[in-house]
C-alpha positions as CSV (number, residue, x, y, z in Angstrom):
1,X,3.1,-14.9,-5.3
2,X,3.4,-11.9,-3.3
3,X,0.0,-11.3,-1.2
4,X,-2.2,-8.4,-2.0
5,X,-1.5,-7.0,1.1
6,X,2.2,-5.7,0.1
7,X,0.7,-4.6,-3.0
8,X,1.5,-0.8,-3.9
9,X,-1.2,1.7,-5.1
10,X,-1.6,2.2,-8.8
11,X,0.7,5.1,-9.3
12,X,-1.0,6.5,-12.5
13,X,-4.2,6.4,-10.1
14,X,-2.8,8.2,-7.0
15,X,-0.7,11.1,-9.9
16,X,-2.9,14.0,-9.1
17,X,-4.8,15.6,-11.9
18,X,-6.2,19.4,-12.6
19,X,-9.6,20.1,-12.5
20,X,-11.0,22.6,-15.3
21,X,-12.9,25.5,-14.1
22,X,-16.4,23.6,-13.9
23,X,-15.3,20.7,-12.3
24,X,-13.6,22.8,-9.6
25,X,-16.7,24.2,-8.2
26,X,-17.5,20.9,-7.0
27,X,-14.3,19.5,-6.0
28,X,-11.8,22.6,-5.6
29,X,-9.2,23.7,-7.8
30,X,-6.4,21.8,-6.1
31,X,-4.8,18.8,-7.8
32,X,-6.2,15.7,-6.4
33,X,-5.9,11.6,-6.9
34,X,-8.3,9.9,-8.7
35,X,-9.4,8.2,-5.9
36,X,-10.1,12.0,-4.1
37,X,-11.4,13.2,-6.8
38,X,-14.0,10.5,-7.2
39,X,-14.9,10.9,-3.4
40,X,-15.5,14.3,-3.5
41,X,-18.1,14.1,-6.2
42,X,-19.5,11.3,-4.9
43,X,-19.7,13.7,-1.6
44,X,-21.3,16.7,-3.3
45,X,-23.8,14.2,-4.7
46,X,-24.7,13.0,-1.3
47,X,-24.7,16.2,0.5
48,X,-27.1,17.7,-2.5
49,X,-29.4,14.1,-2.7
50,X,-28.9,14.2,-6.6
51,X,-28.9,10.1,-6.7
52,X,-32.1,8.9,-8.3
53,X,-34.2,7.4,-5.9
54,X,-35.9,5.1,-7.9
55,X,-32.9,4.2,-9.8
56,X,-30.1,4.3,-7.7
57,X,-27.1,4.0,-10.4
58,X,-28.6,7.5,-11.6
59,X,-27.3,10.8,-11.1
60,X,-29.0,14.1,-11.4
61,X,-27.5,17.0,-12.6
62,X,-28.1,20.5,-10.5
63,X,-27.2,24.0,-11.8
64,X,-23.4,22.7,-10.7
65,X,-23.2,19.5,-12.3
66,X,-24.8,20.3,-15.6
67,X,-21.4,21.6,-17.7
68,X,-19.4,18.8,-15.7
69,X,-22.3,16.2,-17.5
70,X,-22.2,18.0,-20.6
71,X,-25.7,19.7,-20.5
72,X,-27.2,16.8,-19.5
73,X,-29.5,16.5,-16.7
74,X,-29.7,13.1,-15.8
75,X,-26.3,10.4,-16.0
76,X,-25.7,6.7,-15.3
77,X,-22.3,5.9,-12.5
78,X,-20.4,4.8,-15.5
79,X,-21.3,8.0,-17.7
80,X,-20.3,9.7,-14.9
81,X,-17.0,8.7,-14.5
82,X,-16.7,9.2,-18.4
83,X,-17.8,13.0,-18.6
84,X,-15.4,13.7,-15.3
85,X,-12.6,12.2,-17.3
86,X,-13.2,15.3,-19.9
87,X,-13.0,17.8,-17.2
88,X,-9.3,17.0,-15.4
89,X,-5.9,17.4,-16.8
């Protein structure tokens, strides 16, 4: 059994994707990874403090975020990563 250590990267999780329009005024309009992609949110969320405090797997939506959620002003982590997935190509 080969150790995970030799492992190689998921390559459908490093392809880069496209971000539409809304989604690129958080992240850029270059292609990134996943894995960059995800960062980057989670970067812009940090740098704007739009976790929840009192419910940390919360995010708020600013001006910024709202069309990436949808409309919505408040997601869960896991909604998150769902709406995102609507935005890249």
């Amino acid at each position: 059994m080969p150790k995970a250590s030799n492992s190689k990267p998921n390559s459908a999780l490093m392809k880069p994707v496209q971000p539409d329009p809304a989604l690129a005024a958080i992240v850029g309009s270059e292609p990134l990874s996943r894995p960059e992609l995800t960062k980057k949110i989670w970067d812009y969320i940090k740098k704007h403090s739009l976790q929840d405090p009192a419910q940390k797997r919360m995010i708020n939506a600013d001006a910024t975020l709202k069309p990436v959620f949808d409309g919505k002003s408040q997601v869960s982590m896991f909604e998150m990563t769902r709406l995102v997935n609507g935005h890249i190509q």
